[in-house]
N, C-alpha and C positions, 0 to 999 in steps of 0.2 A: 504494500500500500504506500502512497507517493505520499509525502509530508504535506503536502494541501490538500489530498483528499480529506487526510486523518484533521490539517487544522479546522477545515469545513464541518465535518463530526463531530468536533469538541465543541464549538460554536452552536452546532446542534443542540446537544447535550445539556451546555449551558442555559440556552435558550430554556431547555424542557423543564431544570429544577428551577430558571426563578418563574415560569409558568405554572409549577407545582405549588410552588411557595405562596403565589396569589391566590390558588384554590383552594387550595387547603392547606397555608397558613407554612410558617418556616419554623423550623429546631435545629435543634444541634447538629441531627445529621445530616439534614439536607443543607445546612452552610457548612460544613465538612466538604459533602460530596461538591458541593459548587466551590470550592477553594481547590481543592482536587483536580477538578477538570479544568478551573485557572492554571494552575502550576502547570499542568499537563499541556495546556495551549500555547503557555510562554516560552517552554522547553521546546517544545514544536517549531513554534515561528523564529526562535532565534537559531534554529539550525537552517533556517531559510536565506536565502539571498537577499539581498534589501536593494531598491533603487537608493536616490541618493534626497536626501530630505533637507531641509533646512533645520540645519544645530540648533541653531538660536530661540528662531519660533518653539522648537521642540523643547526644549532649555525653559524657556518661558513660562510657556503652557505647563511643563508638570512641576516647574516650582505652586501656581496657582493652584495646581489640584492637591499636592502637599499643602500649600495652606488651611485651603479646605475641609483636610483629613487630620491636622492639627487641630484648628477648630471644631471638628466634628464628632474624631472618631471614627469605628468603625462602620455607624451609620452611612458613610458615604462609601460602602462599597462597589455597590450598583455605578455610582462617579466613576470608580478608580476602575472598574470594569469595561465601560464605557471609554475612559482615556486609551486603559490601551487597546481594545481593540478598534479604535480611530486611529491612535499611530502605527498602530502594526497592521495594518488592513492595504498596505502599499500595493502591493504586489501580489494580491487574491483578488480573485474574479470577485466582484461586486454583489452579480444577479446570483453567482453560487451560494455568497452570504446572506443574501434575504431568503432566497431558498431554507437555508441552516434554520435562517431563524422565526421563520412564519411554520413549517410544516409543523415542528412541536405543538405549537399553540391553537392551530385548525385542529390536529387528535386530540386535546385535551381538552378543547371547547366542545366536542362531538360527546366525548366521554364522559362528563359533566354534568351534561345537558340529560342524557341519556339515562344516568343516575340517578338524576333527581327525578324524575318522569316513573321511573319504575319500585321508586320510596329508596334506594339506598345509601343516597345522601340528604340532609334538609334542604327542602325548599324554603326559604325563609321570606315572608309574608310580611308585608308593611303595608302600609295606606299615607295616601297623600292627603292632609288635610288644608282648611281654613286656616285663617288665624284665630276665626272663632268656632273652632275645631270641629268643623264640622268635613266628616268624613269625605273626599271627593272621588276615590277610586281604589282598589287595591293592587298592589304588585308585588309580583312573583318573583324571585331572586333565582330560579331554577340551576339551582347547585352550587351557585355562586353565594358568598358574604352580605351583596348588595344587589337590587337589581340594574344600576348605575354600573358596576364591575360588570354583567357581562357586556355588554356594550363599549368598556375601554379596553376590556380583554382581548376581543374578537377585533375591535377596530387596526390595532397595527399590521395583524397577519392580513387583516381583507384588503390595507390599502398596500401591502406589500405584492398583493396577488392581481390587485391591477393594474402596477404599475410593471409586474413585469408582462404583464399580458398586452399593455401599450392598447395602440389600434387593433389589435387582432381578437380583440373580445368582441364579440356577437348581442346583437340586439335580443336575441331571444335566452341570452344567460344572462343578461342586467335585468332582463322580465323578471325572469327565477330568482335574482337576485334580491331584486325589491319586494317578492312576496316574501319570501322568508324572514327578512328583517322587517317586513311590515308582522307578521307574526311574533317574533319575537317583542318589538312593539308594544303590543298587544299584552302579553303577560306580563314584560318591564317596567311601561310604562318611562322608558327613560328617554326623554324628547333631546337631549342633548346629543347624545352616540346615535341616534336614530339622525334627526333631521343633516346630521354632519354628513354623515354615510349618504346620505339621501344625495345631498350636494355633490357628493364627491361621484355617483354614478350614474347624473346627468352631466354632470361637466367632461366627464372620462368618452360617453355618448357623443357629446359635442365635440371632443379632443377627435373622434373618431372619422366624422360626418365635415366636419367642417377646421381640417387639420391647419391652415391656413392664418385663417381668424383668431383661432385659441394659441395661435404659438405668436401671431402681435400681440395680444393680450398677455401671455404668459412674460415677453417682454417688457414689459409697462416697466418705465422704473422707480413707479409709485408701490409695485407690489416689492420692491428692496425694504423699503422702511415698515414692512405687515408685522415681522414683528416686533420692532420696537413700539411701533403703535400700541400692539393687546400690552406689550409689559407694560410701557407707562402708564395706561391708562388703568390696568390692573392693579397699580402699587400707588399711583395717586388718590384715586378715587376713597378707599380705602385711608390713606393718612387725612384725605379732608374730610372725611366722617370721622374721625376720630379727633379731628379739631372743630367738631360743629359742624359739617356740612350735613344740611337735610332739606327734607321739602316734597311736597308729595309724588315727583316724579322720580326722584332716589328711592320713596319711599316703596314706589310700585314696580321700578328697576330691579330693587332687591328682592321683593317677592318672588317676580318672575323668575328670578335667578335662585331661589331656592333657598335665600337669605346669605348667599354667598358671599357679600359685599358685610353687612355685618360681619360674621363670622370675622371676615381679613380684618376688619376695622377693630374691631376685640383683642385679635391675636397681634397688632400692632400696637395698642394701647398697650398690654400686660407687656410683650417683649420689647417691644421696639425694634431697631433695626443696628447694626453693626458697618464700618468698613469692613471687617473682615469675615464675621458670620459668626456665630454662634449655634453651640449645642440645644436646639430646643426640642423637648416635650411637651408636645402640643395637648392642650386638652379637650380639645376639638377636631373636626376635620377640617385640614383648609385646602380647598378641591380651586387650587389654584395654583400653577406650577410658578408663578412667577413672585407673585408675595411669599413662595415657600425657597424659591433661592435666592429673593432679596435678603430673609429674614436670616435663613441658615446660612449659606455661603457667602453673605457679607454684599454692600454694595459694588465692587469694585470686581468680585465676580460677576454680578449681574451686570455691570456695565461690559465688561468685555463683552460678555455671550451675547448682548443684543446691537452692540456698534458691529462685533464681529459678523453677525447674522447682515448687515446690509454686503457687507462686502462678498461674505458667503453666497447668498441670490444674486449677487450682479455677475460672478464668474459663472457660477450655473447656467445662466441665461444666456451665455454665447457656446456651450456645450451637451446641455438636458434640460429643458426647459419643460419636458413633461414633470421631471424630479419636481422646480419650481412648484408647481401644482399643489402637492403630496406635503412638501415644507409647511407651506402657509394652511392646509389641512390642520396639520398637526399642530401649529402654530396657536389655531385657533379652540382647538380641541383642550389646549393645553391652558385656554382661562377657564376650564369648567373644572380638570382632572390637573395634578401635579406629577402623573406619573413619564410622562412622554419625555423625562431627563435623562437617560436610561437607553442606551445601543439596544438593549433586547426587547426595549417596547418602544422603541422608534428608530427604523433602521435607517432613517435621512441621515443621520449623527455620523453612520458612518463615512458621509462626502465631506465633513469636514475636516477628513486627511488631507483634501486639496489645499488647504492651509499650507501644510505641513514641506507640501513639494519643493527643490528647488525651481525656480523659474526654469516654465516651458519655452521654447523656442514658437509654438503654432499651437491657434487654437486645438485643430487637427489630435496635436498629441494630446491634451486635456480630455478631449473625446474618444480615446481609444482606451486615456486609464479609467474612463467609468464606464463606456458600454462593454470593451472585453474586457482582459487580465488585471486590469490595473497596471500593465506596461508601458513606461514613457517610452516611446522611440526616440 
């Protein structure tokens, strides 16, 4: 077996225990087994050949992620997971690694589902209410913690599966498509992963039909700044409720959102915010990936990740512009859920090796390290 078949497998593997870990929860062994098939992947990849990368950036970047993990601790595993495999992802086929890391999580979302339907895991049962708590719907978690979780579960493999499928996905599997997450729908009740998905398999439609149109639009380079847009306006909003900002269209902003803006505005007021970040224990959920690396990783990591993100989408857009698409997805996905920080629940993270590159000679070569090997010529 060649050493990138086997790195591809580990990445697998990985992929499969922190999938495990979100369904049915993490211990001892299973962050064993997943330190395990780390070590096992690093020993791997550094018996590989490496193109040639920029020191410095590289240098840069993992003093930041060491900061991080000072302040943090081991909590930022899933970070230091995600660094390396963005630096060491040089020279591996791309589409082999979302392969790796989507198939895991389509069999465990099947298996799950399946379980809970036949009573051998809980189904766990909620309702949406009022504020004067009057009952409005019920929702079915089916095998899942939450019924919100299965919908950010299933979202990275789905948009992993069409972005490798491109143009060549079929009008009548995006039908099939939408019936079944109009089902799930249905028992979840969770409008955020639902209506996202939704967007994301007419536009993919549109990428398809009218390949033209959507690749000037994908151009735009108004869509550079998407996400610095959701951060700031996710980590402002949020400090000016917590210095008085209110009124009843904040007030109905927040409901809609599920009290989401509260909740950040709380978890702001008791911690505050750091340059460098802090270890917090949250006592709440904050379904908001950006007030959760303002607050932990400090500001000056969140300022990098989202100045870096304009320049990130501009190189993209003169190489994969379908990619663009799939970023600002997740981008946006990422003010409802916090988990999309994460190579194994957002495989975009891995094109931010293009960072890392020494300068290409042609766009040409930029296009050949993400659609094939990740080969500079």
């Amino acid at each position: 077996m060649g050493n990138k078949k086997l790195t591809y497998i580990l990445v697998g593997l990985l992929s499969f225990i922190n999938s495990w870990q979100i369904v049915f929860g993490s211990s001892t062994i299973t962050q064993i087994i997943y330190l395990a098939f780390l070590s096992c992947y690093l020993i791997t990849i550094f018996s590989m050949k490496y193109y040639h990368f920029n020191l410095v950036k590289v240098t840069l970047f993992l003093i930041l992620i060491i900061v991080v993990f000072v302040t943090n601790g081991f909590s930022t595993l899933n970070l230091i997971t995600s660094a390396i495999l963005i630096i060491t992802s040089f020279n591996l086929d791309k589409k082999q690694l979302i392969r790796a890391l989507i198939a895991p999580r389509f069999f465990l979302f099947t298996i799950t589902i399946l379980l809970a339907f036949i009573g051998l895991i809980p189904n766990n049962v909620i309702y949406r209410e009022t504020a004067n708590h009057i009952i409005l719907n019920y929702r079915f978690s089916l095998g899942f913690n939450h019924p919100n979780t299965l919908f950010w579960f299933i979202f990275p493999a789905y948009m992993g599966y069409l972005y490798l499928k491109e143009r060549k996905i079929k009008l009548c599997e995006i039908i099939i498509h939408i019936i079944v997450f109009s089902i799930l729908f249905y028992y979840t009740d969770c409008r955020t992963g639902y209506f996202i998905i939704l967007i994301a398999q007419v536009l993919v439609l549109f990428y398809k039909y009218f390949p033209k149109i959507t690749s000037k639009i994908l151009s735009s380079k108004f869509l550079r700044f998407s996400i610095i847009v959701f951060a700031i306006i996710s980590i402002i909003v949020p400090i000016a409720m917590d210095n008085g900002l209110s009124g009843s269209i904040i007030d109905e902003l927040d409901s809609i959102l599920s009290y989401r803006l509260s909740l950040s505005a709380a978890s702001i007021n008791k911690f505050g915010y750091s340059l460098l970040g802090m270890n917090i224990t949250y006592e709440h959920v904050i379904d908001n990936l950006y007030i959760y690396i303002f607050q932990s990783f400090g500001v000056l990591f969140t300022g990098v990740y989202i100045i870096s993100s304009y320049f990130f989408i501009k190189r993209l857009q003169s190489v994969d512009k379908f990619l663009v698409f799939f970023i600002i997805l997740f981008a946006l996905y990422s003010c409802f859920e916090k988990v999309y920080f994460n190579v194994l629940n957002n495989f975009t993270l891995l094109f931010y090796s293009l960072f890392f590159l020494k300068k290409c000679k042609s766009t040409y070569s930029y296009s050949l390290y993400i659609k094939n090997s990740g080969a500079i010529l």
